[in-house]
ZALO-689546 format. One record per residue (C-alpha): x, y, z; residue number from 1; residue in three letters. Coordinates in nm, 3 decimals. Each point is the difference from the previous one (the first is absolute). Layout:
REM ZALO-689546
{r {X, Y, Z}, NUM, 'ala'}
...
This chain:
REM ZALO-689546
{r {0.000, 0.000, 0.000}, 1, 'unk'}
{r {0.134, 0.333, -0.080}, 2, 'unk'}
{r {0.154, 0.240, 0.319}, 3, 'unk'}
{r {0.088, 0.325, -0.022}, 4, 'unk'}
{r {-0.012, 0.181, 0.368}, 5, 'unk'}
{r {0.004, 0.343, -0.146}, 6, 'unk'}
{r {-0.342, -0.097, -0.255}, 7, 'unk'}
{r {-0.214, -0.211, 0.276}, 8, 'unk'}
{r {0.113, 0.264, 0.280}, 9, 'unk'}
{r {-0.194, 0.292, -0.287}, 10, 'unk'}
{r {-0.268, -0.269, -0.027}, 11, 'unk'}
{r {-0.008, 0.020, 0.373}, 12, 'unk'}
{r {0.005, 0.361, 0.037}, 13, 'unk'}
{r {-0.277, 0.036, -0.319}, 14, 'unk'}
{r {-0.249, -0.254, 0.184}, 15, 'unk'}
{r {0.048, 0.170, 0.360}, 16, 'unk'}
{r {-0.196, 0.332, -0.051}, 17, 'unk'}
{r {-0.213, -0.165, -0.281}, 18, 'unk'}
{r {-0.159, -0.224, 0.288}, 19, 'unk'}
{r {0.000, 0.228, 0.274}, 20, 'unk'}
{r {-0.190, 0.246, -0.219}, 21, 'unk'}
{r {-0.242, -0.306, -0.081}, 22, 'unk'}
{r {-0.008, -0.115, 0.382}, 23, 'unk'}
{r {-0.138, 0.393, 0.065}, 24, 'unk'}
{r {-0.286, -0.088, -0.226}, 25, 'unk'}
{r {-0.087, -0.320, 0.143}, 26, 'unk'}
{r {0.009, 0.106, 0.342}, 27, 'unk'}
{r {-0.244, 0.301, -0.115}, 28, 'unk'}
{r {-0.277, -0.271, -0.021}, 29, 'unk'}
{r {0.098, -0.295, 0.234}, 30, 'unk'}
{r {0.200, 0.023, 0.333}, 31, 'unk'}
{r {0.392, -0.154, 0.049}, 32, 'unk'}
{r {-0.109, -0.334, 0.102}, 33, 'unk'}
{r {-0.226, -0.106, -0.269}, 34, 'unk'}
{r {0.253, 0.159, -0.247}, 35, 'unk'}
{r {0.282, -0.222, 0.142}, 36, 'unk'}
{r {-0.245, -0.282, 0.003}, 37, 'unk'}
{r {-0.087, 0.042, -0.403}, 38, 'unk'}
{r {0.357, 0.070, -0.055}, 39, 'unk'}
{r {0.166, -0.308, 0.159}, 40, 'unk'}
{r {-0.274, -0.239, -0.111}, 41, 'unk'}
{r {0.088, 0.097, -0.356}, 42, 'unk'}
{r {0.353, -0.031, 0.055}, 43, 'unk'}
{r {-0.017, -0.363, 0.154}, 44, 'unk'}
{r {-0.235, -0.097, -0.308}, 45, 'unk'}
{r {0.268, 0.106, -0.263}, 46, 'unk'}
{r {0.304, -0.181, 0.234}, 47, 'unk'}
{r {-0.280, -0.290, -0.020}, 48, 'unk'}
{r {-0.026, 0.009, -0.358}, 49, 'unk'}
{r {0.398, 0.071, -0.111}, 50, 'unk'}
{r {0.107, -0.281, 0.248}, 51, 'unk'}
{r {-0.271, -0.244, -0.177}, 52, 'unk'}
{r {0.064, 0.120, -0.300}, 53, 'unk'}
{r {0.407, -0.030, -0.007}, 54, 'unk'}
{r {-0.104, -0.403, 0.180}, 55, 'unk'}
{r {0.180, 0.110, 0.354}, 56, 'unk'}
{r {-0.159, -0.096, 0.341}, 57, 'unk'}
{r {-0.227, 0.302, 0.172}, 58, 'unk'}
{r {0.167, -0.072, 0.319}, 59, 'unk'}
{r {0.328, -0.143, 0.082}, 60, 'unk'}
{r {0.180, -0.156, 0.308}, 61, 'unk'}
{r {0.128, 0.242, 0.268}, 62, 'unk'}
{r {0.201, 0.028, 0.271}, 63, 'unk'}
{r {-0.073, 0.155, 0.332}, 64, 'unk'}
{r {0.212, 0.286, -0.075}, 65, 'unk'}
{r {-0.113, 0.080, -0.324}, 66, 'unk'}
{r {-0.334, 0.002, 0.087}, 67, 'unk'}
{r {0.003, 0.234, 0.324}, 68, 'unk'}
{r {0.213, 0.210, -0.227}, 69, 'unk'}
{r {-0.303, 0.013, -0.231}, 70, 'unk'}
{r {-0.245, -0.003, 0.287}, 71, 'unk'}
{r {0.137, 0.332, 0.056}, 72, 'unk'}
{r {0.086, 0.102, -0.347}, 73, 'unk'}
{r {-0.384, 0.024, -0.055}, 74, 'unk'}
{r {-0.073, 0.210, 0.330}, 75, 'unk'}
{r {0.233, 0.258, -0.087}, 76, 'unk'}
{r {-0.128, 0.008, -0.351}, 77, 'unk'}
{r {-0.353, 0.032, 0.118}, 78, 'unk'}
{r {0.077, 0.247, 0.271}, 79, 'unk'}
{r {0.214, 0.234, -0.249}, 80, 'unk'}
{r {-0.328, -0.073, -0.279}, 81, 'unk'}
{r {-0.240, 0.160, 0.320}, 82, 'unk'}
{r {0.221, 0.245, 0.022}, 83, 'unk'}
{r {0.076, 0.129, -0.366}, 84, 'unk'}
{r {-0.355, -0.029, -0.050}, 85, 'unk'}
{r {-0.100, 0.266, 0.336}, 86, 'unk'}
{r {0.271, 0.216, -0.145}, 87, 'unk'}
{r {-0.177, 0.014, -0.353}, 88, 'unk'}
{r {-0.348, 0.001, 0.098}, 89, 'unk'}
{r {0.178, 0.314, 0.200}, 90, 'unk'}
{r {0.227, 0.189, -0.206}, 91, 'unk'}
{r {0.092, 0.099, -0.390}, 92, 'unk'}
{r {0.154, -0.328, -0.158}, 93, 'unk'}
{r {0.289, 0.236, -0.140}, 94, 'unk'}
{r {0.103, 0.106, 0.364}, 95, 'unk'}
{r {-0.003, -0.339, 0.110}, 96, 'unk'}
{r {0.200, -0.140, -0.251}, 97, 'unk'}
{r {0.244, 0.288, -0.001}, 98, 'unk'}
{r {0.099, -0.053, 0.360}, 99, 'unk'}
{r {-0.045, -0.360, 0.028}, 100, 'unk'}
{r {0.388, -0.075, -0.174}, 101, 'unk'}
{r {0.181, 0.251, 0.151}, 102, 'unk'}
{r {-0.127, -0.113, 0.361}, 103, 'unk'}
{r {0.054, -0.346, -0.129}, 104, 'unk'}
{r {0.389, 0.070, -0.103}, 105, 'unk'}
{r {0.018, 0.161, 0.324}, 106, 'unk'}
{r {-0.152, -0.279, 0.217}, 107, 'unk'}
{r {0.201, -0.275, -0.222}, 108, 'unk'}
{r {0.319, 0.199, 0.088}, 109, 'unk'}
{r {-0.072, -0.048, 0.368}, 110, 'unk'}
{r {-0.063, -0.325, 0.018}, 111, 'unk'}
{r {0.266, -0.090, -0.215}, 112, 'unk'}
{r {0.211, 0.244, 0.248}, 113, 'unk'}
{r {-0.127, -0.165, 0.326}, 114, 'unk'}
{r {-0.073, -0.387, -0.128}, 115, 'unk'}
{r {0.209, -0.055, -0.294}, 116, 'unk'}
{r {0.327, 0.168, 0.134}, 117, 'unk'}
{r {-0.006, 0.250, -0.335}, 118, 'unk'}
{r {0.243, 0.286, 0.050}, 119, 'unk'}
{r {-0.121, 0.312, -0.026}, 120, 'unk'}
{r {0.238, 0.255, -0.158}, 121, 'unk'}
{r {-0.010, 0.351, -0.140}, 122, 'unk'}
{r {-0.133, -0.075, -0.360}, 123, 'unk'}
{r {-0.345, -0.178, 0.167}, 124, 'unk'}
{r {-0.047, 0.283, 0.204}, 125, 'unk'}
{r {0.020, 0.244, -0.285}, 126, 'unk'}
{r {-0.198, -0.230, -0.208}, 127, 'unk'}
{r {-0.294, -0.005, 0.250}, 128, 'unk'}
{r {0.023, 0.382, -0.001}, 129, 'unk'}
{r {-0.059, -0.025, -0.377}, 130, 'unk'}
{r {-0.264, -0.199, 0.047}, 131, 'unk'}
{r {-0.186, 0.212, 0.284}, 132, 'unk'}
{r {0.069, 0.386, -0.153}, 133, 'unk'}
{r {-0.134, -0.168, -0.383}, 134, 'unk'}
{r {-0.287, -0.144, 0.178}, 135, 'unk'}
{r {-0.090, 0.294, 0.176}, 136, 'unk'}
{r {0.053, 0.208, -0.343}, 137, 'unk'}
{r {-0.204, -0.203, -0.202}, 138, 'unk'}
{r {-0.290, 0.007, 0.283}, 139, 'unk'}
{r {0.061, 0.354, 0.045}, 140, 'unk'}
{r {-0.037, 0.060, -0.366}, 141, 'unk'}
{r {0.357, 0.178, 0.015}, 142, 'unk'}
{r {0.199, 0.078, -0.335}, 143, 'unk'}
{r {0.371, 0.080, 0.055}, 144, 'unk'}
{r {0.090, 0.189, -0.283}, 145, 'unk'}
């Protein structure tokens, strides 16, 4: 199958505001639940259908670990779904979607600080500046000239 990083991650970042701009609509007319219901019932019928339809087994073997790693996999996923949702029920889709990847470079840069024993050194910090005055321009609708 073809990989290119670069091409999937502009897939990635094309889809993103294309279905939290559909997710606004949705949750215009039904509330976050039933929206996550209809959403992950449709995605379990598709994985249902690719799986039969490439002959591979719906469910495979597990181990312990595997599975309480999954266990909680699909709580965080649910609980950040609840939450995206409240936010976009709450606020413009373009604010939301500007700040969510700068907080999430900023967060990632912690944890990989505090967990992961990344070094932080002089070009992240700048970086991070970047990526908070731009952020702030763009919401602030300011043009440097």
């Amino acid at each position: 199958m073809f990989y290119n990083f670069y091409v999937y991650l502009v897939v990635i970042a094309t889809l993103s505001p294309i279905l939290a701009y559909n997710k606004q609509k949705i949750l215009q007319k039904i509330d976050i639940s039933e929206e996550l219901f209809y959403t992950t019932s449709f995605i379990l019928l598709y994985l249902i259908i690719f799986k039969k339809g490439n002959n591979k087994k719906i469910f495979t073997e597990l181990d312990t670990d595997t599975l309480q790693r999954i266990v909680g996999q699909a709580f965080l996923v649910l609980l950040g779904l609840f939450i995206s949702g409240y936010i976009i029920n709450k606020e413009n889709v373009f604010k939301y979607k500007l700040l969510q990847k700068p907080v999430y470079t900023i967060i990632l840069l912690i944890i990989a600080v505090c967990f992961y024993k990344q070094k932080i050194d002089v070009e992240k910090i700048i970086g991070i500046i970047f990526i908070l005055v731009g952020t702030y321009m763009v919401e602030k609708n300011i043009i440097m000239m």
